[in-house]
C-alpha positions in Angstrom: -65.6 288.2 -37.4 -68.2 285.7 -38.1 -67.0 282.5 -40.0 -68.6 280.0 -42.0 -67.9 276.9 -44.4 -67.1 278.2 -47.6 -68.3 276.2 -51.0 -65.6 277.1 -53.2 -62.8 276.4 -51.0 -64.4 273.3 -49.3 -63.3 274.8 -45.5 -64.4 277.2 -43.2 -63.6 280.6 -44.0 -63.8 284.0 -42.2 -66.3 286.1 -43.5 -66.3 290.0 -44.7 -69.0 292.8 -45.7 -71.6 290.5 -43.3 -74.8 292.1 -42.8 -77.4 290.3 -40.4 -80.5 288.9 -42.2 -84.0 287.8 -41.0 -85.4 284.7 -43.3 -89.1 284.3 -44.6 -89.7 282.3 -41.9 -88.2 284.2 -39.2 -84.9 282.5 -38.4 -82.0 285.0 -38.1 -79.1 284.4 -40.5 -75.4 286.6 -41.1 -74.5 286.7 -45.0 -71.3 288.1 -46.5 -68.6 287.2 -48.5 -65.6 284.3 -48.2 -62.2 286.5 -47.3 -59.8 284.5 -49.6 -62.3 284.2 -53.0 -65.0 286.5 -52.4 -67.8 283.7 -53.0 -71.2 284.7 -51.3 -71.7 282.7 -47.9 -74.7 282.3 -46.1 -75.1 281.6 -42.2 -78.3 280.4 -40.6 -77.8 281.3 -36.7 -79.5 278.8 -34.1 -83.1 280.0 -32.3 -83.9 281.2 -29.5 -82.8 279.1 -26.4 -86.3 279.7 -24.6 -88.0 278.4 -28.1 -85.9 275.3 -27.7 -86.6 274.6 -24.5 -90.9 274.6 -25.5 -89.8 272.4 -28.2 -88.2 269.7 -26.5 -91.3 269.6 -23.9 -93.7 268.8 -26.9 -91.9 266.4 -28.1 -91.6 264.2 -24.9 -94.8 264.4 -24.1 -96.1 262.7 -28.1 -93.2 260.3 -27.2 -95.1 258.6 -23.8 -98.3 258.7 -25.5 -97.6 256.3 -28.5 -95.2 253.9 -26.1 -98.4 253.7 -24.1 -100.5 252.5 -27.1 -97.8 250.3 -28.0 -98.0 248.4 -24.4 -101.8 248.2 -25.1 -101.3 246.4 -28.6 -98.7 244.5 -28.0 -101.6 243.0 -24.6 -104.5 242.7 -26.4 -102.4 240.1 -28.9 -101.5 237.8 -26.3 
């Protein structure tokens, strides 16, 4: 069984009648209801680990190119 944190009862819950979803922007996600109160919970599920992985890559590469334009400033002041 999937679980989830649950809003009414402020912990995490198992979850019942779960059907998997797909979002507007493409994100997978399980919704059902809370076991003990039967309040509607909602579970966004994590990506894809190879879309992660392209991710990270981006990032560290805009990362080393403004510390380099930092080094230049911070020389042409002195």
């Amino acid at each position: 069984m999937t679980t989830g944190y649950c809003m009414k009862c402020k912990k995490k819950q198992e979850m019942v009648n779960t059907q998997n979803v797909v979002t507007k922007t493409g994100n997978s996600a399980v919704k059902g209801q809370c076991k003990k109160c039967q309040t509607n919970m909602y579970v966004i599920l994590p990506k894809d680990k190879s879309k992660m992985s392209k991710m990270t890559k981006s990032k560290k590469s805009k990362k080393t190119k403004s510390k380099s334009k930092k080094s230049k400033k911070t020389k042409s002041k002195k």
